[in-house]
DSSP file (Angstrom, degrees, kcal/mol; ACC not computed):
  #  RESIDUE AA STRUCTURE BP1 BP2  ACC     N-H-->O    O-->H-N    N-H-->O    O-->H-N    TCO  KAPPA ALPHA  PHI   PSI    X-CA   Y-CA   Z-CA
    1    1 A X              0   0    0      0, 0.0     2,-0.3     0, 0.0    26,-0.1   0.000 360.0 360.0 360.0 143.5  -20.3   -9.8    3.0
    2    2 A X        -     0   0    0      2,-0.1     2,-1.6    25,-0.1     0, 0.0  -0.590 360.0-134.2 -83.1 140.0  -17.0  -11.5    3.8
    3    3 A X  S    S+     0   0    0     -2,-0.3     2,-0.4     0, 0.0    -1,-0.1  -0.622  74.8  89.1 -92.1 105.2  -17.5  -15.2    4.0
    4    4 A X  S    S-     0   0    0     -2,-1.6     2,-0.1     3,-0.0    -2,-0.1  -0.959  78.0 -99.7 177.8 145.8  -15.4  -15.6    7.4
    5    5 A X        -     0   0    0     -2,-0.4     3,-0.3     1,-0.1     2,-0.1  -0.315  49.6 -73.1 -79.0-178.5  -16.5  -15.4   10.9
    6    6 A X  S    S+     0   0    0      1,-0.3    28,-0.3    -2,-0.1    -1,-0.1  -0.171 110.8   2.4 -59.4 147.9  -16.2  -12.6   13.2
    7    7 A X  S    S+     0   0    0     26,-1.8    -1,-0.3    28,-0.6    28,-0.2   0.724  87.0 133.9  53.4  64.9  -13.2  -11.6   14.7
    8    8 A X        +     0   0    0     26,-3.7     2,-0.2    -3,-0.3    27,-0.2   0.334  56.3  56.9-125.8   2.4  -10.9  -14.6   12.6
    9    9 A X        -     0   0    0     25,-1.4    27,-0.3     1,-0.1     3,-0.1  -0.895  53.3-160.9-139.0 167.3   -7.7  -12.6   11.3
   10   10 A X  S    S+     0   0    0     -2,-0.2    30,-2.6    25,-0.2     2,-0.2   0.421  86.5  32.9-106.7 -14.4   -5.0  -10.5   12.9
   11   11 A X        -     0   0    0     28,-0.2     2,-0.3    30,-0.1    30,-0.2  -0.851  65.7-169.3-132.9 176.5   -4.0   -8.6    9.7
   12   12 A X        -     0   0    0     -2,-0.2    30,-3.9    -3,-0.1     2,-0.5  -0.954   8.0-167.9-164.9 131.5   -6.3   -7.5    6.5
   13   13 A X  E     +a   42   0A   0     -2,-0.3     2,-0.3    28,-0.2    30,-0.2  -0.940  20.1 168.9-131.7 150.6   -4.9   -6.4    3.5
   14   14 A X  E     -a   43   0A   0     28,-1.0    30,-2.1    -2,-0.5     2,-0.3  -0.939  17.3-173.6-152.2 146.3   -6.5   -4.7    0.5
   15   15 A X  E     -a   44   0A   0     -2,-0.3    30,-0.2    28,-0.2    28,-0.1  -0.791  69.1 -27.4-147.3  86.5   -3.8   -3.1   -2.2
   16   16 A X  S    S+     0   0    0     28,-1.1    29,-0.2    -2,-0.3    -1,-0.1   0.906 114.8  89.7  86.3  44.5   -4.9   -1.0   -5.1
   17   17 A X    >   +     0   0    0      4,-0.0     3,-2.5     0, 0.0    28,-0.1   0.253  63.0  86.7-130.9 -24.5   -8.8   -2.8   -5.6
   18   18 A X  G >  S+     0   0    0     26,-0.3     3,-1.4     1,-0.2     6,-0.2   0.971  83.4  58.7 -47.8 -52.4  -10.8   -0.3   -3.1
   19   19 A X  G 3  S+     0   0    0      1,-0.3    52,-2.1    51,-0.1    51,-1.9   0.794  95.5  57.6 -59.3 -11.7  -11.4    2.1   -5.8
   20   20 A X  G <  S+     0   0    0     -3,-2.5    -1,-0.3    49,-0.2     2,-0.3  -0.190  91.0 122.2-115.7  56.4  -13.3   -0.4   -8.2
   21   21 A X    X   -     0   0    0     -3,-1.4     3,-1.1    50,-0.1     4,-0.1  -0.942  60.3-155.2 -27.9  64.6  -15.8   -0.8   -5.2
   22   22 A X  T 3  S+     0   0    0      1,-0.3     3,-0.1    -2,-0.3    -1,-0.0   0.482  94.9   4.0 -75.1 -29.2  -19.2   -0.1   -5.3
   23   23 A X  T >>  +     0   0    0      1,-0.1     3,-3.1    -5,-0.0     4,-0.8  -0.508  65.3 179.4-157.9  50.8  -19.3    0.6   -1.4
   24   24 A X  H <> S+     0   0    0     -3,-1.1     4,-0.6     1,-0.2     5,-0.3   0.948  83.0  64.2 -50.5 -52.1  -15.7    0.5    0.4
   25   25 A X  H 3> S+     0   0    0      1,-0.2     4,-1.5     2,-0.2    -1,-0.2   0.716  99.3  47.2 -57.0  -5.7  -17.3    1.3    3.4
   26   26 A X  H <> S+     0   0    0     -3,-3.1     4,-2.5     2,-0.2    -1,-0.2   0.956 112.2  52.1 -63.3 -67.7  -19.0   -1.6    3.3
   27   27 A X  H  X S+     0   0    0     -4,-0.8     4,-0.7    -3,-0.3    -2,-0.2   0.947 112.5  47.9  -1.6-109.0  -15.8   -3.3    2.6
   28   28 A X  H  X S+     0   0    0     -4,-0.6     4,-1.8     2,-0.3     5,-0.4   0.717 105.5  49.5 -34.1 -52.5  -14.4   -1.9    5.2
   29   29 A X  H  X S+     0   0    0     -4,-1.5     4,-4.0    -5,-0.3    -2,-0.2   0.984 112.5  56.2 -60.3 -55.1  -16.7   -2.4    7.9
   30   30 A X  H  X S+     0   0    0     -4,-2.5     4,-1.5     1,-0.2    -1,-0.3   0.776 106.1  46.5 -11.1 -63.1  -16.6   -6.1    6.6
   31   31 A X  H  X S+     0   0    0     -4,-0.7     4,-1.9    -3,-0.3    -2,-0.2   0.977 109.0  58.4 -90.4 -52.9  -13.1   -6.2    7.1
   32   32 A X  H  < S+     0   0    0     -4,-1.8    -1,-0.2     1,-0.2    -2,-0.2   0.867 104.2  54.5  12.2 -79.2  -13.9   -4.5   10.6
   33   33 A X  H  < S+     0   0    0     -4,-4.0   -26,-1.8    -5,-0.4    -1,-0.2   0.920 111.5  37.5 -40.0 -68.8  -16.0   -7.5   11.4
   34   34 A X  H  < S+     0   0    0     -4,-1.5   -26,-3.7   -28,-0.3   -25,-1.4   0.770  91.1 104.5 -86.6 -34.0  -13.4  -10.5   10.8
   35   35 A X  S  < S-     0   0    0     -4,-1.9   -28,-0.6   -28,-0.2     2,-0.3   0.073  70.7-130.3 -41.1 167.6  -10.5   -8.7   12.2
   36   36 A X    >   -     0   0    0    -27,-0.3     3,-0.9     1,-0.2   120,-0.4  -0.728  46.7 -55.4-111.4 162.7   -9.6   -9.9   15.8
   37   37 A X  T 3  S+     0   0    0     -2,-0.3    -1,-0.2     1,-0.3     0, 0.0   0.014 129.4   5.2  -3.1 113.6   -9.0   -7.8   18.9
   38   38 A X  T 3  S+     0   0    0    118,-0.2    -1,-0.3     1,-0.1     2,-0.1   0.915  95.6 172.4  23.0  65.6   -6.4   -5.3   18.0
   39   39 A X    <   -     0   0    0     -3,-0.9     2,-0.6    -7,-0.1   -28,-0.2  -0.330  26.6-132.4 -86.5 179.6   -6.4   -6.3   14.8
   40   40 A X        -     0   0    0    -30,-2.6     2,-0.5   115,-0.2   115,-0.2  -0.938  12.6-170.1-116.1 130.3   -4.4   -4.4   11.7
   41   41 A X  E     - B   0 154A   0    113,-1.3   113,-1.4    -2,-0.6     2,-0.4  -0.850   7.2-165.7-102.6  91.0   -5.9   -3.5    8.3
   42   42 A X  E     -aB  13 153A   0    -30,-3.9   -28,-1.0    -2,-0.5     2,-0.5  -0.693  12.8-178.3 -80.7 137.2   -3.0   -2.3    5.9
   43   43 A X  E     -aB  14 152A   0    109,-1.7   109,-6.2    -2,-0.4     2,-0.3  -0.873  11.4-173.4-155.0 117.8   -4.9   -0.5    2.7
   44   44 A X  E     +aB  15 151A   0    -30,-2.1   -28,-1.1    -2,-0.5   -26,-0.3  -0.790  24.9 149.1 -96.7 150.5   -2.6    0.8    0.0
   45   45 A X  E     - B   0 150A   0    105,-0.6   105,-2.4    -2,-0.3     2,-0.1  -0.908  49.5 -90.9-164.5 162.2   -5.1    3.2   -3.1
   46   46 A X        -     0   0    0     -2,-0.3     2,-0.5   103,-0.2    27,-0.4  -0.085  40.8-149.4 -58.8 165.6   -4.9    5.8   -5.4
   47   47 A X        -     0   0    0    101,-0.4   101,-0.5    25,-0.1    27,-0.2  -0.999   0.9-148.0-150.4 146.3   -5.9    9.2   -4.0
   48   48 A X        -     0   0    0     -2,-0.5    27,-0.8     1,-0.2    29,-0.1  -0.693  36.4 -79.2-104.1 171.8   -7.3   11.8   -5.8
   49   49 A X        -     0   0    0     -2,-0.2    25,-0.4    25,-0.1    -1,-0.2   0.183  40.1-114.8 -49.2 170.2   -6.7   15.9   -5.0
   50   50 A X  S    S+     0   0    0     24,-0.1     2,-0.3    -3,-0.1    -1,-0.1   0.479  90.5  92.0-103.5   4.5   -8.5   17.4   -2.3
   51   51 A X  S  > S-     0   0    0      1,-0.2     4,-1.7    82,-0.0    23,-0.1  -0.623  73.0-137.6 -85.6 158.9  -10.5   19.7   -4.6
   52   52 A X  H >> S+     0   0    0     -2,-0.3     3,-0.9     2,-0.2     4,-0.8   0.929 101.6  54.8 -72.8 -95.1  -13.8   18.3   -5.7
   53   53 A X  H 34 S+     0   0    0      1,-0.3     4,-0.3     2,-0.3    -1,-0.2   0.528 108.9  43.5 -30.9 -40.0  -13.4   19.5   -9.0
   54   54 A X  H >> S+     0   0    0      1,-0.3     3,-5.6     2,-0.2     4,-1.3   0.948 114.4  53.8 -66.0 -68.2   -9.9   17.8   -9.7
   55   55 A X  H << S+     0   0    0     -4,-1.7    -2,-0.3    -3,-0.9    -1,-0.3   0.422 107.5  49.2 -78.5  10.9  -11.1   14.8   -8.2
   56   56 A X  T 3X S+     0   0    0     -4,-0.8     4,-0.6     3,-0.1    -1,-0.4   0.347 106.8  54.3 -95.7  -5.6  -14.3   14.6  -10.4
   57   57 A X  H <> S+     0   0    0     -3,-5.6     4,-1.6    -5,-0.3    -2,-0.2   0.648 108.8  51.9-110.3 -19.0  -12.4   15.1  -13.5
   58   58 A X  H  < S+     0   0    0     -4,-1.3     4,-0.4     2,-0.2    -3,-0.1   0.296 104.0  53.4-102.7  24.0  -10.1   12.1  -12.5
   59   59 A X  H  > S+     0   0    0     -5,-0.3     4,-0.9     2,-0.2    -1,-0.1   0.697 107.2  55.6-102.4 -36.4  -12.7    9.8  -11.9
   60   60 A X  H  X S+     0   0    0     -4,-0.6     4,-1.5     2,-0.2     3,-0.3   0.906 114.7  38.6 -20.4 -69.9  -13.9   10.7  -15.3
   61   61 A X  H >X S+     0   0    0     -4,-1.6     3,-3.7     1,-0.2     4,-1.5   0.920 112.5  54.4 -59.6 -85.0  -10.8    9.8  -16.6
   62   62 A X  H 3> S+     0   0    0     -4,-0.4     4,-1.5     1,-0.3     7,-0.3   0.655 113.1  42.0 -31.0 -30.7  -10.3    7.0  -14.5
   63   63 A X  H 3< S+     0   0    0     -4,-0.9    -1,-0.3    -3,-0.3    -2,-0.2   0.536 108.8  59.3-112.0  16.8  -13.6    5.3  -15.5
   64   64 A X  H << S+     0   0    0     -3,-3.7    -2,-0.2    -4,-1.5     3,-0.2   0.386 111.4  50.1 -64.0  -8.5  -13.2    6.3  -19.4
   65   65 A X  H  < S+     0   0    0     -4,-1.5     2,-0.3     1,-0.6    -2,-0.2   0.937 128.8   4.9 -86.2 -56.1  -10.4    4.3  -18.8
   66   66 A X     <  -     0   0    0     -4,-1.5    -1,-0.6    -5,-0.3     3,-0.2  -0.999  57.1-148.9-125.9 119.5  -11.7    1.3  -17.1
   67   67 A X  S    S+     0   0    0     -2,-0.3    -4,-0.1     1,-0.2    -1,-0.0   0.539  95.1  70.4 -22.5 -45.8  -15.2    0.7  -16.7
   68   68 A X  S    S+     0   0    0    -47,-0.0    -1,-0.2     2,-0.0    -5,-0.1   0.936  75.9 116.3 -64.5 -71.5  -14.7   -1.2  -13.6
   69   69 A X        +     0   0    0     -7,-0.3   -49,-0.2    -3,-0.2   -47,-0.1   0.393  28.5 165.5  35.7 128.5  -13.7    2.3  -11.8
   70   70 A X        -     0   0    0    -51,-1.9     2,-0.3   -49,-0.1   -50,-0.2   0.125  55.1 -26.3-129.3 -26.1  -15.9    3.1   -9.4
   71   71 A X        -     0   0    0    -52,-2.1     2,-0.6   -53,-0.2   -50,-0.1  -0.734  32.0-160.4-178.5 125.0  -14.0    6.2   -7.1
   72   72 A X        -     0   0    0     -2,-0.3     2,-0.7   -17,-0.2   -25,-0.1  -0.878  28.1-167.6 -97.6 138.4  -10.8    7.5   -6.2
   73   73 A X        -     0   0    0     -2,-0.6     5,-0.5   -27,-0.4   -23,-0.1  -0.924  23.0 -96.2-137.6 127.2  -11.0    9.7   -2.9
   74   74 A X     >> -     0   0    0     -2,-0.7     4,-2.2   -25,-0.4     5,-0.5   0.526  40.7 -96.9 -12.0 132.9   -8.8   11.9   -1.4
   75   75 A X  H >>5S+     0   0    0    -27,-0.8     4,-1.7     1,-0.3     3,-0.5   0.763 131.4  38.5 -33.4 -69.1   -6.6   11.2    1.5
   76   76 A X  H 3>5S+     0   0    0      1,-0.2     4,-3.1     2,-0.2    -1,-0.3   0.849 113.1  57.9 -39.3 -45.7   -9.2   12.6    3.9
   77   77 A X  H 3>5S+     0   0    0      2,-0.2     4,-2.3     1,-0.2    -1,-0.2   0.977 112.4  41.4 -59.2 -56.8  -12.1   11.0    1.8
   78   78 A X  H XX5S+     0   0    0     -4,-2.2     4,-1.6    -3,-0.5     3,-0.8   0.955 112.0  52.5 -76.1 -52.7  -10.4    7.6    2.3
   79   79 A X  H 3X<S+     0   0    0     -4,-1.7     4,-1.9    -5,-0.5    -1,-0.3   0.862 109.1  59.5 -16.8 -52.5   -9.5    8.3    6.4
   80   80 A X  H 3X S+     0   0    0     -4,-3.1     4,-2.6    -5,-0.3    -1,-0.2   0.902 103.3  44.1 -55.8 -55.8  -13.4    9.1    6.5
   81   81 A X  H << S+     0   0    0     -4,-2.3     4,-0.4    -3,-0.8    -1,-0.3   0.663 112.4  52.8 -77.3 -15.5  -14.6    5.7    5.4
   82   82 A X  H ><>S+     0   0    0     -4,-1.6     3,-4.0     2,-0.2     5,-1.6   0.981 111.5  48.9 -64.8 -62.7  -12.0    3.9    7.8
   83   83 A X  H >X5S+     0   0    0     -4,-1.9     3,-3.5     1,-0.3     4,-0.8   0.897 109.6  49.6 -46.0 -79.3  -13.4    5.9   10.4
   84   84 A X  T 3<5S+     0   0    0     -4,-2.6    -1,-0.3     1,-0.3    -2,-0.2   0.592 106.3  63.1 -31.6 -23.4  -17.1    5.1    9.4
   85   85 A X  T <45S-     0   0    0     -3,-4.0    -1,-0.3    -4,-0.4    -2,-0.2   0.432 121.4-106.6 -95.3   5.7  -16.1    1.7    9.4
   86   86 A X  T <45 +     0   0    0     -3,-3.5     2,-0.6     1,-0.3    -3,-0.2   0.245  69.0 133.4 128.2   4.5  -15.4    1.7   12.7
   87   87 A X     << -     0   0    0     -5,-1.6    -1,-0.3    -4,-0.8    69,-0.2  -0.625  33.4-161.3-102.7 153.9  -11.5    1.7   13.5
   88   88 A X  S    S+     0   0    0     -2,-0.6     2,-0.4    67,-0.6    -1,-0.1   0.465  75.5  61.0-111.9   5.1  -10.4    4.1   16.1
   89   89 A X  E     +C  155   0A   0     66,-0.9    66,-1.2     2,-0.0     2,-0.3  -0.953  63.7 169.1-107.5 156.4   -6.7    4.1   15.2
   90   90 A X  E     -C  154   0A   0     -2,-0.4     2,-0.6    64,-0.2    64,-0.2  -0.796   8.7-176.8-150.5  96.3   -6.0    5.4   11.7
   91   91 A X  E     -C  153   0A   0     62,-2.3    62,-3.9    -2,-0.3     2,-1.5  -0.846  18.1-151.4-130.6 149.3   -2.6    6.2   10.4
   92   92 A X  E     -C  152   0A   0     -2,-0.6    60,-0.2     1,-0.2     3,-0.1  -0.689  20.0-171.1 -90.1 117.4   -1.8    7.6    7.1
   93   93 A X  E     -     0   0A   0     -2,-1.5     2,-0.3    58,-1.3    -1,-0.2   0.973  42.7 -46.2 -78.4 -46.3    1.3    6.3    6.7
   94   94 A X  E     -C  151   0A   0     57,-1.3    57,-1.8    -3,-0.2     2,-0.4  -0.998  42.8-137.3-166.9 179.6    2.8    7.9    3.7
   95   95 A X  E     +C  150   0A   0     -2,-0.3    55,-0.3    55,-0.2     2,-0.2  -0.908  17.0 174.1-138.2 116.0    2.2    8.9   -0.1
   96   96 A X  E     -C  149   0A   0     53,-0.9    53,-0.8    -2,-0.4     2,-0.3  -0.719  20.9-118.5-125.0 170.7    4.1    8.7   -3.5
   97   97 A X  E     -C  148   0A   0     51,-0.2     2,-0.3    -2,-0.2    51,-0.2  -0.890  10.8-164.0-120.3 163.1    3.7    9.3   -7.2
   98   98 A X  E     -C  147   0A   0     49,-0.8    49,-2.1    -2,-0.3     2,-0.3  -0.992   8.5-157.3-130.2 122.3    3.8    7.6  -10.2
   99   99 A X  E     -C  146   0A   0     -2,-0.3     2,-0.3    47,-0.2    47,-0.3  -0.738  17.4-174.4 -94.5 153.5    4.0    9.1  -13.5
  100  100 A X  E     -C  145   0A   0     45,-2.2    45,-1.1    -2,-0.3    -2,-0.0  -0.999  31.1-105.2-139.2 155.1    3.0    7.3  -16.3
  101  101 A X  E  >  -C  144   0A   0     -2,-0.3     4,-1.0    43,-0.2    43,-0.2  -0.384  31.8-135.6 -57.5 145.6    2.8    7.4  -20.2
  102  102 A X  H >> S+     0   0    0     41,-0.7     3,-2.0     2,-0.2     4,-1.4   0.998 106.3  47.7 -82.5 -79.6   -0.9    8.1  -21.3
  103  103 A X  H 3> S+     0   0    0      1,-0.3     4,-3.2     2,-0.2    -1,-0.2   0.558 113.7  40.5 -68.7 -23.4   -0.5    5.4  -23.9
  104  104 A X  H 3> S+     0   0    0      2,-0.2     4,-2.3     3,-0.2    -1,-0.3   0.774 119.2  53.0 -78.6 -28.6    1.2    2.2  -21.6
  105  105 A X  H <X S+     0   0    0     -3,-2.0     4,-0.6    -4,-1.0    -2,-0.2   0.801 115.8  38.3 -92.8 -21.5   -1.4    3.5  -18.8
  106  106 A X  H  <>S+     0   0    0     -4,-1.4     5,-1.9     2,-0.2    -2,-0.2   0.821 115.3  50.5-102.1 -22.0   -4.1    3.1  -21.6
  107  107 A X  H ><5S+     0   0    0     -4,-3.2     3,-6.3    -5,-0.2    -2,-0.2   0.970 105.0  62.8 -31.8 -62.8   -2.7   -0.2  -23.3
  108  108 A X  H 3<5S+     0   0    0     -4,-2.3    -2,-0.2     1,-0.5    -3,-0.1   0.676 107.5  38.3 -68.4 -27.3   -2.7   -1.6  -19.9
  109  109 A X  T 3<5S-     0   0    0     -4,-0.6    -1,-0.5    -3,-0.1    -2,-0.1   0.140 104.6-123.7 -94.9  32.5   -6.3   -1.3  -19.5
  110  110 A X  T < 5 -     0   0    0     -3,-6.3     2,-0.3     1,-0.1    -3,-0.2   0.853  43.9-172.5  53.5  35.6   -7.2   -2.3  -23.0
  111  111 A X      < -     0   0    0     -5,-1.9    -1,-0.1     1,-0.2     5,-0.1  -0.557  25.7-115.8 -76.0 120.6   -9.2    1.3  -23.2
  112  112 A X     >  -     0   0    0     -2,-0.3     4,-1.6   -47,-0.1    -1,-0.2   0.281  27.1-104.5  -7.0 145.3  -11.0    1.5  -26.4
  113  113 A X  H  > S+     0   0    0      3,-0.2     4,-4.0     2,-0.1     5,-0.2   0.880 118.7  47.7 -83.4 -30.6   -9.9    4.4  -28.9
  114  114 A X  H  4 S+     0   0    0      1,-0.2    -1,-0.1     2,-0.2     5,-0.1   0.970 110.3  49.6 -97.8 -12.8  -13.0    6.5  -27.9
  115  115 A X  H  > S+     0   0    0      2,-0.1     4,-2.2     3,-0.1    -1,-0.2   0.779 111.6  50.8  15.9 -78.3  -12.6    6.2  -24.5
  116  116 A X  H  X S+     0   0    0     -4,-1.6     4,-1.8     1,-0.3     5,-0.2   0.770 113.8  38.0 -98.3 -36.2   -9.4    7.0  -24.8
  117  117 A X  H  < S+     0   0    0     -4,-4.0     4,-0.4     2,-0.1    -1,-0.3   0.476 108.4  57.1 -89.7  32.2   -9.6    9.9  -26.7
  118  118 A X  H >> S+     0   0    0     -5,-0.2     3,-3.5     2,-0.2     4,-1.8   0.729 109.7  53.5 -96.8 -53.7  -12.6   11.5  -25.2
  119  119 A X  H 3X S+     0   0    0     -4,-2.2     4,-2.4     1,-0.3     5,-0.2   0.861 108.7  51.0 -41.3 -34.1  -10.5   11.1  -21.6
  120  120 A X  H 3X S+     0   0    0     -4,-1.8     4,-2.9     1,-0.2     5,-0.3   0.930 103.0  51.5 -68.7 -31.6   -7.5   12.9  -23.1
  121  121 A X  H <> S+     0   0    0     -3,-3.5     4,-0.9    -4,-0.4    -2,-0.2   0.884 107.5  65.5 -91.7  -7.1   -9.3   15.8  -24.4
  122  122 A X  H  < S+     0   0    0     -4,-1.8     4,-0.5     1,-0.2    -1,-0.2   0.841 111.2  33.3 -19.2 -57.6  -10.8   15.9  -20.4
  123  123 A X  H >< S+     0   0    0     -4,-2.4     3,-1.3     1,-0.2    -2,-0.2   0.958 114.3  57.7 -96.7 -12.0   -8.0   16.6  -19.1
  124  124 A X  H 3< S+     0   0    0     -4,-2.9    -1,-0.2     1,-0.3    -2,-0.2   0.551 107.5  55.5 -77.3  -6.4   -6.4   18.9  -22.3
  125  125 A X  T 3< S+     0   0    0     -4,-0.9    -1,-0.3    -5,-0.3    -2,-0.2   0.166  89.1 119.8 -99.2  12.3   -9.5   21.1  -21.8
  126  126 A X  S <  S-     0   0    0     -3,-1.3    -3,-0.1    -4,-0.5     2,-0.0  -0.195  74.4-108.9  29.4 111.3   -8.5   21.5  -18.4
  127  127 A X     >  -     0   0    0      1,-0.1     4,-1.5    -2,-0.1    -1,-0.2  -0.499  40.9-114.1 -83.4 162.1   -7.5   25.0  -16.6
  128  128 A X  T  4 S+     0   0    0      2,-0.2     4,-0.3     3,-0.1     5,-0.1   0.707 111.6  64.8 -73.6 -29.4   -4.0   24.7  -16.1
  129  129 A X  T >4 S+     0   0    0      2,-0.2     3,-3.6     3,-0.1     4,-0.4   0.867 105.2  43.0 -43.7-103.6   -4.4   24.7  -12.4
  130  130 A X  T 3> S+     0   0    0      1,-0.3     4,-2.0     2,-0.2    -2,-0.2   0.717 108.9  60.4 -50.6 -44.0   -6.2   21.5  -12.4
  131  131 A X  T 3<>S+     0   0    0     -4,-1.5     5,-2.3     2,-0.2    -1,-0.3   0.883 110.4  39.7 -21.4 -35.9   -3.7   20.1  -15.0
  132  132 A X  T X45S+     0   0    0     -3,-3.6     3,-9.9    -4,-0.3    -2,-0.2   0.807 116.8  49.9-101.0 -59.8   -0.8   20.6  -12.7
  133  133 A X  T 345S+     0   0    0     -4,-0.4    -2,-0.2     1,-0.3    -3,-0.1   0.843 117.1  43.4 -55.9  -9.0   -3.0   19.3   -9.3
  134  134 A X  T 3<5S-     0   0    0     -4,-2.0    12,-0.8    -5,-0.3    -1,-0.3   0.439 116.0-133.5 -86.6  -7.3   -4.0   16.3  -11.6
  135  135 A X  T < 5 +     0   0    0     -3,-9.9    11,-1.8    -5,-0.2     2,-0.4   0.848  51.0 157.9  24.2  84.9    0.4   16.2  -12.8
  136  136 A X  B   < -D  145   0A   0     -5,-2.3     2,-0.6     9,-0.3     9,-0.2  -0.929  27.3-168.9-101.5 137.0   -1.0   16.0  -16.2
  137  137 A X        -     0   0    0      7,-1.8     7,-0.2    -2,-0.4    -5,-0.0  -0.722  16.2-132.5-144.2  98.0    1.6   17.1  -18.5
  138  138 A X        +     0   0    0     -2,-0.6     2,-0.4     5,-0.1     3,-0.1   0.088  31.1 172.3 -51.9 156.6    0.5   17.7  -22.3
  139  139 A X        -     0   0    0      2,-0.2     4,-0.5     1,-0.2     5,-0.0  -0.950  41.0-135.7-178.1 155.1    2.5   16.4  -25.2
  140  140 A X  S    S+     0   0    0     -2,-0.4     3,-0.2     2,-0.2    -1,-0.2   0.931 106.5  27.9 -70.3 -59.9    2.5   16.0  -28.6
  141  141 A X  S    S-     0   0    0      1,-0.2     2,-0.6    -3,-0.1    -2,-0.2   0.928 136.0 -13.1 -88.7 -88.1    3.7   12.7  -28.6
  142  142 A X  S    S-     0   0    0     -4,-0.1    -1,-0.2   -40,-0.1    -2,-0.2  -0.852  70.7-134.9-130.1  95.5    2.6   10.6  -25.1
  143  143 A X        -     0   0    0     -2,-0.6   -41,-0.7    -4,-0.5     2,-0.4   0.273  17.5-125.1 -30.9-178.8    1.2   12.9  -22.0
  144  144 A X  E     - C   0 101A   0     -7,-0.2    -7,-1.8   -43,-0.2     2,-0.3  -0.887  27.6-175.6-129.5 137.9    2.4   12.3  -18.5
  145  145 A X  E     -DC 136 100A   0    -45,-1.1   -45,-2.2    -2,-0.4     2,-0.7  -0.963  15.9-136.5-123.9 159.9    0.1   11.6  -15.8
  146  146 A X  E     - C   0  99A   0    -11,-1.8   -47,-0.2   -12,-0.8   -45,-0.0  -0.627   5.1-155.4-145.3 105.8    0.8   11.1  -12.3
  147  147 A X  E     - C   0  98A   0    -49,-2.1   -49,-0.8    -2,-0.7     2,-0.1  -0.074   8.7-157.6 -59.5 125.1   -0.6    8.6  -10.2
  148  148 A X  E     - C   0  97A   0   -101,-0.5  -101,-0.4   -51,-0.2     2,-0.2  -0.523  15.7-176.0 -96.7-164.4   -0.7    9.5   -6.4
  149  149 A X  E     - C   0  96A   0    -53,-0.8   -53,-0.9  -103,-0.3     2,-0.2  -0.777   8.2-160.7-179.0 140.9   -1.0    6.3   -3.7
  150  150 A X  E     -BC  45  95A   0   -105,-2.4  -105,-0.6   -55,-0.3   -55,-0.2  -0.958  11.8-148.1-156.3 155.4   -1.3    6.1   -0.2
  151  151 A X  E     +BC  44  94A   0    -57,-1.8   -58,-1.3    -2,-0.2   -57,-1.3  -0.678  22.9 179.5 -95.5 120.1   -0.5    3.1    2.9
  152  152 A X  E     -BC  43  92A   0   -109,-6.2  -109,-1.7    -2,-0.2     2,-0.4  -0.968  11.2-162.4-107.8 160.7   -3.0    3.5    6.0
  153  153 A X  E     +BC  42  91A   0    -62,-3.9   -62,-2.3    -2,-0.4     2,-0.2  -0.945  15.3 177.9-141.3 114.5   -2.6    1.0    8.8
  154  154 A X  E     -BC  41  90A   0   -113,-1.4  -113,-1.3    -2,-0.4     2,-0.3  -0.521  11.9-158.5 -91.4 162.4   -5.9    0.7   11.3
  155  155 A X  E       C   0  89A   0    -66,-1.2   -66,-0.9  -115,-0.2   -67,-0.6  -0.906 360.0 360.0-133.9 148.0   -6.4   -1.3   14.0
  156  156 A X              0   0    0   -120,-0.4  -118,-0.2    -2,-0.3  -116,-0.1   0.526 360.0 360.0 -60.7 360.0   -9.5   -2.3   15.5
């Protein structure tokens, strides 16, 4: 629970922390709550594919990586839980990637070496379809991966 009355802000921001959530829709209705009268919610996240399967093999990864982890979901997946939380405009505003080096992207969370290699050999046993919907891109020396992100802006 947010410690804030009801209906006290006009904007709400949340940028790349919903996914080590235990419950964003909680979250979200929370932020729901404190918003004012045609309030805004901006929320930027990761997004995972829009097959189950991909997006179960990068949540894997993603919490081999970091602990903390709890779910990346799909553009729709993340629309859903706004909805559930109760705002009745919802626009996805846009989406980019970011590729990054396996090894800076596994420094940066301090990942353990068996961790880290159990999550590589995840995705290097891999169909090559889900490889490419994952932009995983094998190498000798430092894989590629490629992080997607996307901005909604709600209003109550």
């Amino acid at each position: 629970m947010l410690p804030f009355s009801d209906r006290r802000f006009d904007w709400v921001t949340c940028r790349i922390a919903a996914h080590h959530f235990p419950r964003p829709e909680q979250a979200f209705t929370e932020v729901h709550r404190v918003l004012k009268p045609r309030g805004s919610f901006i929320l930027v996240d990761n997004t995972a594919p829009a097959d189950a399967d991909s997006e179960q093999v990068l949540n894997k990864v993603e919490r081999l990586r970091d602990p903390s982890h709890q779910r990346v979901w799909s553009v729709p997946g993340w629309t859903r839980l706004l909805k559930t939380a109760g705002f009745t405009s919802i626009r996805h505003l846009r989406s980019w990637e970011t590729p990054v080096q396996w090894k800076e992207w596994m420094d940066r969370a301090q990942t353990p070496e068996p961790p880290r290699r159990k999550a590589l050999r995840l995705l290097l046993h891999s169909s090559e379809s889900m490889q490419q919907a994952l932009g995983f891109t094998p190498s000798e020396d430092d894989p590629i991966l490629v992080l997607r992100k996307s901005m909604w802006i709600c209003h109550k």
